[in-house]
Backbone as CSV, one residue per row, in Angstrom:
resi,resn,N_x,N_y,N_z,CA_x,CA_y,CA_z,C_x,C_y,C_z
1,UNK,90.208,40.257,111.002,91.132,39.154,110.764,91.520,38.524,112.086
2,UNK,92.300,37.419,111.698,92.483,36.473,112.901,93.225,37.472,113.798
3,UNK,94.813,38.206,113.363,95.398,39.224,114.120,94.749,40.207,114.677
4,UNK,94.221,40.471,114.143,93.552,42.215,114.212,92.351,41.608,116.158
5,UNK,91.685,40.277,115.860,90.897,39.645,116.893,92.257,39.498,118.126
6,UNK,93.163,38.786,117.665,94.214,38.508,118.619,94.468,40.237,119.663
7,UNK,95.208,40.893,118.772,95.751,41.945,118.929,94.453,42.940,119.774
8,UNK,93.547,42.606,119.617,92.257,43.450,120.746,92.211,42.685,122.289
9,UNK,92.171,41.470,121.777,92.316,40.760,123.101,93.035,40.935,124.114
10,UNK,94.103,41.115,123.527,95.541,41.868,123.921,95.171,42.590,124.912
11,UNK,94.955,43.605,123.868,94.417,44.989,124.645,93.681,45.365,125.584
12,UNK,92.399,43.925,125.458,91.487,44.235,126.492,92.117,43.841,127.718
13,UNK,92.884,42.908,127.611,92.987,42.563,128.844,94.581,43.269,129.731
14,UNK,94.717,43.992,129.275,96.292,45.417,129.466,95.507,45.676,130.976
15,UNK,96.908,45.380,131.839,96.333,45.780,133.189,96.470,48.089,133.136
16,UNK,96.378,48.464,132.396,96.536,49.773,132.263,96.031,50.636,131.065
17,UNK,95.144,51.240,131.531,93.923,51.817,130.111,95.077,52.321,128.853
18,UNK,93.994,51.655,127.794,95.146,52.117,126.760,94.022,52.871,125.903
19,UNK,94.294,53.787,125.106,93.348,54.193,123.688,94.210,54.885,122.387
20,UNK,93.500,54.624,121.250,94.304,54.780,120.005,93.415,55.535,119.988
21,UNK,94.231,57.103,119.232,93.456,58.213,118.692,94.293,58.207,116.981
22,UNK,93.172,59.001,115.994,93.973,58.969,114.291,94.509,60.591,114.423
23,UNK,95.510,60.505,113.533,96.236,61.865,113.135,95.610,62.094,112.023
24,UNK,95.384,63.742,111.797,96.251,64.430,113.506,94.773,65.351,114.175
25,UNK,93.343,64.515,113.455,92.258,64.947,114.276,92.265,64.673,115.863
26,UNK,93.138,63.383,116.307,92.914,62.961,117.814,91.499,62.412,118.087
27,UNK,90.766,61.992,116.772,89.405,61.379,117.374,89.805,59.468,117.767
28,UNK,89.063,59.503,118.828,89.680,57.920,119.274,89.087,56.922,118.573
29,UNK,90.013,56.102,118.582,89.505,54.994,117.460,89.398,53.419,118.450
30,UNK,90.176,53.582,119.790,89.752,52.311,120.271,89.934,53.089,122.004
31,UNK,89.390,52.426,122.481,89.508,52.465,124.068,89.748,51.357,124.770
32,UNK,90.174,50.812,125.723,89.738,49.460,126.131,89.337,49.414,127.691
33,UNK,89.278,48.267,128.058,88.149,48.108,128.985,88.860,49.226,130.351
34,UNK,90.145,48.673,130.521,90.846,49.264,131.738,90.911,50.668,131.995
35,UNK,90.473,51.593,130.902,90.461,52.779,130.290,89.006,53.477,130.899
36,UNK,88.517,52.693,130.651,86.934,53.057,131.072,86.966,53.079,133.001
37,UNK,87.954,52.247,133.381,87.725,52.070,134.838,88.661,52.822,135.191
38,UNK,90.035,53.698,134.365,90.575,54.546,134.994,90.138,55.523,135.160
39,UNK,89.125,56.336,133.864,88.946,57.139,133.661,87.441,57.306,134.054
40,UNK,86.734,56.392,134.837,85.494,56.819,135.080,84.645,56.716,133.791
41,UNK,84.824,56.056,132.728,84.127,56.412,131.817,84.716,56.333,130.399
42,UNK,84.348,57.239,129.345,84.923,56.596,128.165,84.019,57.847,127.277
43,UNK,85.000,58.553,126.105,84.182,59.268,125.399,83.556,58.211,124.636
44,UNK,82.593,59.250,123.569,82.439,58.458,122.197,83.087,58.362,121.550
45,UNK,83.565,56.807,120.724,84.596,56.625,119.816,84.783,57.622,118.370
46,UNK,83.773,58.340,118.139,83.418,59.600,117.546,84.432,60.435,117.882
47,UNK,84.963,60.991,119.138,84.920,62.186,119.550,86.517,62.889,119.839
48,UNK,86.470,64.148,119.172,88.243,63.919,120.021,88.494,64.222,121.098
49,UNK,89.318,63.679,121.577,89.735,63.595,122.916,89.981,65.156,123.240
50,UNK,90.818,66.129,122.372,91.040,67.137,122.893,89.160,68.225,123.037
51,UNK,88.166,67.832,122.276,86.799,68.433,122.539,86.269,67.989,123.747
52,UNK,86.633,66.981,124.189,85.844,66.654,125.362,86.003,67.116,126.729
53,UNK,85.472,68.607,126.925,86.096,69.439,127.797,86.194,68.756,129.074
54,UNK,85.224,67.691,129.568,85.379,66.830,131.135,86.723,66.533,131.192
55,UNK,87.534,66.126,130.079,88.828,65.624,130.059,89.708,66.786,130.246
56,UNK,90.047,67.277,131.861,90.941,68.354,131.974,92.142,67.767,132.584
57,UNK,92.882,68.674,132.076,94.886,68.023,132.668,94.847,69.293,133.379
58,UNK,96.082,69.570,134.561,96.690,71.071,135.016,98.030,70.013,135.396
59,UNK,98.876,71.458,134.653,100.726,71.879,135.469,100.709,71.450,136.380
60,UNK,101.582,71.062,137.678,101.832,71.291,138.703,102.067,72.788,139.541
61,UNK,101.683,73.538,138.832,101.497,75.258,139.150,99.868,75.319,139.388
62,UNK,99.032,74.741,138.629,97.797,74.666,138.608,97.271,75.208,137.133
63,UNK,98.134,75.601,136.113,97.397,75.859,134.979,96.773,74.731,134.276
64,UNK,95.779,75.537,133.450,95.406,73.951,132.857,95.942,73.971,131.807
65,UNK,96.139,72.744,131.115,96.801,72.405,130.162,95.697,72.541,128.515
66,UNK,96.304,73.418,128.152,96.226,73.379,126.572,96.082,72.372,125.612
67,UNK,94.830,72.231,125.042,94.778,70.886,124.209,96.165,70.694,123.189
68,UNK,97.010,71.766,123.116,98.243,71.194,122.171,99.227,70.493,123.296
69,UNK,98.881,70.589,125.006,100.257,70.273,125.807,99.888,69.096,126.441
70,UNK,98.843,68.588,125.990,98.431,66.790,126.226,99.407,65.818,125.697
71,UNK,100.082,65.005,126.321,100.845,64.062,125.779,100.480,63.592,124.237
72,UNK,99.155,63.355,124.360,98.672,62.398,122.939,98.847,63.728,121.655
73,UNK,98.384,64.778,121.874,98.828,65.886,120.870,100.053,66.324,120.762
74,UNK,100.626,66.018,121.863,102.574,66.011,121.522,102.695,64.751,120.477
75,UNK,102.387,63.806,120.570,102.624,62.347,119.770,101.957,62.854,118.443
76,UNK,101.005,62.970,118.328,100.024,63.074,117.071,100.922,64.211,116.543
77,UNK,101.118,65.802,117.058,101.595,66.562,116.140,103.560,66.711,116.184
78,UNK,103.637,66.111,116.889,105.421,66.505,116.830,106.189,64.984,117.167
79,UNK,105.597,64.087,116.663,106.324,62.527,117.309,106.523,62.307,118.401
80,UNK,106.174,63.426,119.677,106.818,63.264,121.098,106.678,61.965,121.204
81,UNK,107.616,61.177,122.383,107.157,59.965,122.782,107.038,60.310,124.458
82,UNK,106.095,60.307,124.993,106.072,60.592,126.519,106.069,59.712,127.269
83,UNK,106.803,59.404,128.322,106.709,58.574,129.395,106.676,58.759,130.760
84,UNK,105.795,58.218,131.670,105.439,58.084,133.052,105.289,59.795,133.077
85,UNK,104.408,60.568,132.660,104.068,61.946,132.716,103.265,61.790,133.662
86,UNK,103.201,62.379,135.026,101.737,62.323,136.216,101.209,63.800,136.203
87,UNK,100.020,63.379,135.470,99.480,64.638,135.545,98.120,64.821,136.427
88,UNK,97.607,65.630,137.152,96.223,65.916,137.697,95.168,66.394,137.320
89,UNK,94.503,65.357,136.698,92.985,65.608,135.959,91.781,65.411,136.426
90,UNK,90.735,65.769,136.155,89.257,65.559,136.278,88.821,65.289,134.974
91,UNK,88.310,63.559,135.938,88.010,62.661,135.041,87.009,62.903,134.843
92,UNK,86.021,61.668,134.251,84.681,61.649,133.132,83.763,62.096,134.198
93,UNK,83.824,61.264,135.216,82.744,61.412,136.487,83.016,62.844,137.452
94,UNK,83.759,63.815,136.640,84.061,64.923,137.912,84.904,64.805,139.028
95,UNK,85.581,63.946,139.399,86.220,63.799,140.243,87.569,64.025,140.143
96,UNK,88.718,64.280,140.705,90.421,64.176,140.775,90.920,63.364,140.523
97,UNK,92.280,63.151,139.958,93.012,61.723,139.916,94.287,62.426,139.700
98,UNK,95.007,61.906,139.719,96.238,62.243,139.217,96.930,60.225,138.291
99,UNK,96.900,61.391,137.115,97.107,60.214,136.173,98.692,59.717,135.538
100,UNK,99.086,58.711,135.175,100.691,58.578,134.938,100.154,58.389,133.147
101,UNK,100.776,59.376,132.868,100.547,58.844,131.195,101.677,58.529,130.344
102,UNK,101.318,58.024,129.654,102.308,57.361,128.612,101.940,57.661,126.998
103,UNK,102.749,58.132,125.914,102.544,58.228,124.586,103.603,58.397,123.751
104,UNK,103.104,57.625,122.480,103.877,57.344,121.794,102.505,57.324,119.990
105,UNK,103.768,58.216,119.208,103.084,57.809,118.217,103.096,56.419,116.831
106,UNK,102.048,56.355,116.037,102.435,55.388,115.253,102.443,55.818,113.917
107,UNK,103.372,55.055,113.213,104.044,55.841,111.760,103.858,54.604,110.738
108,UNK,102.948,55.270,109.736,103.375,54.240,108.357,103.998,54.146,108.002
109,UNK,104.392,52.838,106.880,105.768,52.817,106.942,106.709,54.035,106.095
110,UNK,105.990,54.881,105.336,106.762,55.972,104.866,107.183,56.759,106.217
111,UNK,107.232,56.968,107.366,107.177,57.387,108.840,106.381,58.685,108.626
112,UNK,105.212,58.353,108.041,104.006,59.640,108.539,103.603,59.296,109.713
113,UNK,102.994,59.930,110.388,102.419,60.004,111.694,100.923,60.175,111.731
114,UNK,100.096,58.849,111.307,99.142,58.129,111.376,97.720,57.969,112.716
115,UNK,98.891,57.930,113.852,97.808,57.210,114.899,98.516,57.763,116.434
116,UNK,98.132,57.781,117.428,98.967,57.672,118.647,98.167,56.841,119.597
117,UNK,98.997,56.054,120.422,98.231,55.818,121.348,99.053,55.956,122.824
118,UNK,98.019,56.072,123.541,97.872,56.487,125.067,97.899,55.499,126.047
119,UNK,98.671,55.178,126.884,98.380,53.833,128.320,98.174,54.826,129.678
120,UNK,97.416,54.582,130.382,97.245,55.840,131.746,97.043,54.882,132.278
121,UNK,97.253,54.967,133.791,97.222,54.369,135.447,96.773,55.399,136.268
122,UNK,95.921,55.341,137.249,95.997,55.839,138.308,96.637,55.573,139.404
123,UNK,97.506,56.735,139.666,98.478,56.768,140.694,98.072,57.693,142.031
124,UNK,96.799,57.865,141.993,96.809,59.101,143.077,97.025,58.671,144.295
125,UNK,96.656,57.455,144.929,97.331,56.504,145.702,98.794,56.715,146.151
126,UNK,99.390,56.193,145.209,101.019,56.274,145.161,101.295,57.590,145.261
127,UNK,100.424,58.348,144.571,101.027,60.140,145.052,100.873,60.661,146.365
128,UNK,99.471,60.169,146.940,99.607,60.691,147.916,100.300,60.335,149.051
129,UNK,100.393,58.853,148.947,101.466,58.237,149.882,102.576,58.673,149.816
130,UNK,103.548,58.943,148.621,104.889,59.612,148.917,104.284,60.873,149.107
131,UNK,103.713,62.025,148.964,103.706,63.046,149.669,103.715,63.355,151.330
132,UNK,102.835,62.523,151.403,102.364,61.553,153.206,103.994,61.221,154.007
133,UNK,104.614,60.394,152.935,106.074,59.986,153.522,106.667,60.994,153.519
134,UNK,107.216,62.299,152.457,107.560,63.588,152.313,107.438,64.490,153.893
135,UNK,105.918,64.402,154.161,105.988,65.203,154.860,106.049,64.814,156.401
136,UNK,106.661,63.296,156.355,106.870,62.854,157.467,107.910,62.910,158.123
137,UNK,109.506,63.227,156.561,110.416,63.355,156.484,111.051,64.617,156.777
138,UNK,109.685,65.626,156.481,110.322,67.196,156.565,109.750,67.815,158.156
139,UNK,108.898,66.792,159.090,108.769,67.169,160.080,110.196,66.125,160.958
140,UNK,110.488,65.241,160.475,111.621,64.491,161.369,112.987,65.861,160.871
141,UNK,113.101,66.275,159.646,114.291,67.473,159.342,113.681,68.264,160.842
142,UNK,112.885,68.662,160.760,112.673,69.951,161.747,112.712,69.401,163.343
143,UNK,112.371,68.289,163.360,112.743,67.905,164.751,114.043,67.607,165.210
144,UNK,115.012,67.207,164.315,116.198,67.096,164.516,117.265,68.053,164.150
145,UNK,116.742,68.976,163.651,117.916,70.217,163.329,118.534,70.842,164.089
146,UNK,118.027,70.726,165.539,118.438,71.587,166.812,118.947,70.413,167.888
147,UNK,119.099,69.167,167.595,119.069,68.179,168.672,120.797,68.024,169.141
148,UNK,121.250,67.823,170.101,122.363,67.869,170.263,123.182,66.752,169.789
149,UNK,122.605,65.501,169.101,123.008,64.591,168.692,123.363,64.743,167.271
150,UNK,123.891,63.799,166.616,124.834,63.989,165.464,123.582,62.812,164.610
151,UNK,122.867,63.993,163.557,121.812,62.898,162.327,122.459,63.662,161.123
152,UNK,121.479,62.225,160.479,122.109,62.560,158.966,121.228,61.851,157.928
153,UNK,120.860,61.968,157.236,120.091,61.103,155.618,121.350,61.194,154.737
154,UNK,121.310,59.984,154.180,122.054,59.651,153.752,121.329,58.813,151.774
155,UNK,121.720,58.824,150.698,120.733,58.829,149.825,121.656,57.861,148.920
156,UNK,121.199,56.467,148.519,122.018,55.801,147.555,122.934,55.255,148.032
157,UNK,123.542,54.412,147.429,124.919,53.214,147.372,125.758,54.057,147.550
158,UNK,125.904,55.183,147.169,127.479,56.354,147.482,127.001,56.721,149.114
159,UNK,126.481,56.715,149.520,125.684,57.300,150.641,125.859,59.148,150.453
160,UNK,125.308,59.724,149.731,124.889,60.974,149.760,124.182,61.655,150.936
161,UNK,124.662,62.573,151.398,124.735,63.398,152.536,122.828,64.201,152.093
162,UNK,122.105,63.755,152.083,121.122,64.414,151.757,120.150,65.580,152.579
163,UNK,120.643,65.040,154.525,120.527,66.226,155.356,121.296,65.564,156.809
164,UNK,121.590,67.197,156.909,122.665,67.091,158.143,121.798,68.261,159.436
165,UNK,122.343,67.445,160.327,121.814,68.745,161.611,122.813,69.725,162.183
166,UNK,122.646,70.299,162.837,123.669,71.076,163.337,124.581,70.490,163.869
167,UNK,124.323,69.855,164.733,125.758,68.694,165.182,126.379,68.065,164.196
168,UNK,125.745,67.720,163.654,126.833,67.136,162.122,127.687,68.275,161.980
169,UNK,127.012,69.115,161.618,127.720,70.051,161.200,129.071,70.790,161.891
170,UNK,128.919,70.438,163.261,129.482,71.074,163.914,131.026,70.190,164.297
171,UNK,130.756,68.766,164.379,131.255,67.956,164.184,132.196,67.446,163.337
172,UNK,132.017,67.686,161.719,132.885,67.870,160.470,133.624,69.051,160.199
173,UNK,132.830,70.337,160.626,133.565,71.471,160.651,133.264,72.163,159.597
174,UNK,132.214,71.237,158.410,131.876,71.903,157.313,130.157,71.100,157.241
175,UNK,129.439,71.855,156.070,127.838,71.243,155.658,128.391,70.361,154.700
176,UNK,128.144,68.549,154.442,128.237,67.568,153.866,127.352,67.630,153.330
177,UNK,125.878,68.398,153.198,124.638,67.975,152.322,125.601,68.350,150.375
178,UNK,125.092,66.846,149.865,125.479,66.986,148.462,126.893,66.218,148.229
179,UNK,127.269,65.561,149.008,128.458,65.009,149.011,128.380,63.705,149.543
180,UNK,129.095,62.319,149.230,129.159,61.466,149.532,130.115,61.577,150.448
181,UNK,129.879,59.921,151.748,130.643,59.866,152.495,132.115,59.817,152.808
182,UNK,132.584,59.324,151.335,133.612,58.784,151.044,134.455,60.459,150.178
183,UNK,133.663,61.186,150.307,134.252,62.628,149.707,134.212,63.599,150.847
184,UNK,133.138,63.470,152.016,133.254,64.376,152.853,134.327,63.632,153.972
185,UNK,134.277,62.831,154.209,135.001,61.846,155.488,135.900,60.710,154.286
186,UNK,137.195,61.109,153.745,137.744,60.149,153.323,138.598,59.433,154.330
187,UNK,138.374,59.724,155.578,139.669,59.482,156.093,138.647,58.462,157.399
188,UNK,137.450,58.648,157.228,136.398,57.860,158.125,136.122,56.397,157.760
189,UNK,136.963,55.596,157.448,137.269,53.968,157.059,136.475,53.435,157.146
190,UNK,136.667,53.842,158.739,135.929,52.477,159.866,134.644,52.618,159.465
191,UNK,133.640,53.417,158.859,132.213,53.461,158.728,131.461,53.283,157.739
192,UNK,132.765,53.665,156.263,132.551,53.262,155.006,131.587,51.702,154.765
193,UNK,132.653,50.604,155.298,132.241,49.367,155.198,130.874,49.029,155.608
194,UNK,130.979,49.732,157.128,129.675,49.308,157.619,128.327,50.025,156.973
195,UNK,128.166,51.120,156.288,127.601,51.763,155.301,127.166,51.047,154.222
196,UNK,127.863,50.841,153.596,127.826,49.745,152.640,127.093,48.599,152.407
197,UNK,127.489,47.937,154.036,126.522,46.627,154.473,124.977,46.690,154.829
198,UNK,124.882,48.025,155.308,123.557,48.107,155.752,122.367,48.274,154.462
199,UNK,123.298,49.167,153.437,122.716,49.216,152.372,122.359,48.473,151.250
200,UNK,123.528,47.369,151.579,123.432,45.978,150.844,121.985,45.059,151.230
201,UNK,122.094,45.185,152.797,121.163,44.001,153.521,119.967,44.658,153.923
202,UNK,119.997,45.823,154.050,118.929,46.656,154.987,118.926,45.947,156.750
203,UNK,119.797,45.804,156.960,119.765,45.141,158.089,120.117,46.676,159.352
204,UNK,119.841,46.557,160.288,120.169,48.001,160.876,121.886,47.587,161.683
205,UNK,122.862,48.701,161.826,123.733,48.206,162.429,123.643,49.468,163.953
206,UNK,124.027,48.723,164.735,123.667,49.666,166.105,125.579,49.435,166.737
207,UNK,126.312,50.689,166.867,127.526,50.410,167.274,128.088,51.071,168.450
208,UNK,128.764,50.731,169.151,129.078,51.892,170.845,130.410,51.934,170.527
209,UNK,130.659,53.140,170.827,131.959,52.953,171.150,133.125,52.685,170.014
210,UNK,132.500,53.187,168.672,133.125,52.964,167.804,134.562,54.098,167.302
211,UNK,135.687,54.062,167.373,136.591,54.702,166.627,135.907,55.259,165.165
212,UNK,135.827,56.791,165.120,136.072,57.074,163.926,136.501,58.346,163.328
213,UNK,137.736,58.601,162.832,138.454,59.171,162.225,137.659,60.628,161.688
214,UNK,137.869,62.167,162.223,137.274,62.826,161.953,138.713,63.851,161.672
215,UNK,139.070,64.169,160.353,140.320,65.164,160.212,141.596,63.873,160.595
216,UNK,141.726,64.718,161.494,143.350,63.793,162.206,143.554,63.668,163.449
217,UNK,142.203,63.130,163.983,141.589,62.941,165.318,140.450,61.825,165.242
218,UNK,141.131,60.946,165.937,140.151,59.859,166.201,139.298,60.111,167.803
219,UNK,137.923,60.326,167.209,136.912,60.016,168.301,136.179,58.978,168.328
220,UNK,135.484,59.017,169.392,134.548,57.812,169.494,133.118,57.761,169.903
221,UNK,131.995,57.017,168.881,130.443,57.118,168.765,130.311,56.237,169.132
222,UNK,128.890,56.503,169.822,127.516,55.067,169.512,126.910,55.846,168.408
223,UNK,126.775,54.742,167.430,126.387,55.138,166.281,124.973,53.890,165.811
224,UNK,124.290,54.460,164.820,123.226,53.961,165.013,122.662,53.992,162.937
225,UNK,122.800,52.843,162.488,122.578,53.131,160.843,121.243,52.351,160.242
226,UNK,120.386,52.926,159.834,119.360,51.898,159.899,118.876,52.329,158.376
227,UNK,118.524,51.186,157.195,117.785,51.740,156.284,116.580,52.623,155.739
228,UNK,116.980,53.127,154.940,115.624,54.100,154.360,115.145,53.317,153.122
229,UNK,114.058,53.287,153.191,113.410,52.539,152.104,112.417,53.400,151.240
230,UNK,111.754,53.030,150.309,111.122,53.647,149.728,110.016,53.392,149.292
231,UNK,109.338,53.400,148.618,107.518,52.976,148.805,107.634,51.431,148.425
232,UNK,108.226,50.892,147.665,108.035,49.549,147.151,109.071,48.427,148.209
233,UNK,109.307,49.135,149.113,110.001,48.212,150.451,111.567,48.184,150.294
């Protein structure tokens, strides 16, 4: 039918592989084009997805995943609806990926559970880049944990204390990791604002000589606040 033509078109052109499998065999009933280029390939529309042993998932422990702990067999047998799941598979061609999956099932209108379908992306890209940034972050922790200067990560619009060095530490008189600024230093005014701004604008603020309120003692920094960003800028 005219819809049924519309509604493929659709599909083919989904910047993110999609495929419909029937309940609650899981044999696929459509694939589309983007699907084939995530996945290296494409079973037979015959076939179920959970037989096609090339199609392996693993845990983040490294087990592999059980044809009942596949997103699309969560949908098909228990309604799961799954979203942005990244899992690490070997695709059609043998190779690694780490895949973002998505599922959801579809219900006649009595709400039997009919059909599911699947949207996947490859993200291994994006994974490995934040791991890459991760571990760029946990060698700057280790370079600065011993430095005689006063650092800090700071996480979100509350500014969350996310890591402190020893001078911080030594400095407050207590560990701030897990606490916002405005809960560990309520009495630190003067820095609130400027906190705030940097996080608003991403603009860096560089300050000398600044008053700021530590207990019931005002000292004075060059202080230095510059944004953290995150993969999408």
């Amino acid at each position: 039918t005219k819809n049924s033509a519309f509604l493929q078109t659709v599909l083919e052109q989904m910047p993110v592989g999609a495929f419909f499998a029937e309940a609650p065999s899981g044999r696929i009933l459509f694939t589309n084009r983007k699907f084939k280029e995530v996945w290296r390939s494409s079973p037979p529309d015959s076939q179920s997805i959970d037989e096609y042993r090339e199609y392996t998932g693993y845990h983040k422990d490294g087990r592999p995943y059980a044809p009942h702990d596949w997103p699309l067999a969560r949908s098909l047998t228990k309604g799961e609806v799954v979203v942005g799941e990244d899992t690490d598979v070997v695709l059609f061609d043998g190779t690694k990926a780490v895949i973002r999956l998505n599922a959801a099932p579809i219900r006649s209108p009595d709400g039997d559970i009919i059909a599911g379908v699947v949207l996947s992306e490859d993200v291994t890209d994006e994974v490995e880049a934040h791991l890459a940034i991760e571990n760029e972050r946990e060698n700057f922790r280790n370079l600065f944990k011993q430095t005689p200067e006063m650092v800090c990560i700071l996480k979100g619009p509350e500014h969350v204390f996310e890591f402190v060095n020893e001078a911080h530490v030594k400095a407050l008189g207590f560990d701030a990791t897990g606490k916002s600024v405005r809960e560990a230093q309520p009495e630190s005014v003067e820095v609130h604002g400027i906190l705030d701004d940097v996080y608003r604008t991403g603009k860096t603020a560089e300050l000398h000589e600044i008053p700021v309120t530590l207990t019931d003692r005002v000292r004075y920094f060059n202080l230095t606040y510059s944004a953290r960003r995150d993969l999408k800028g």
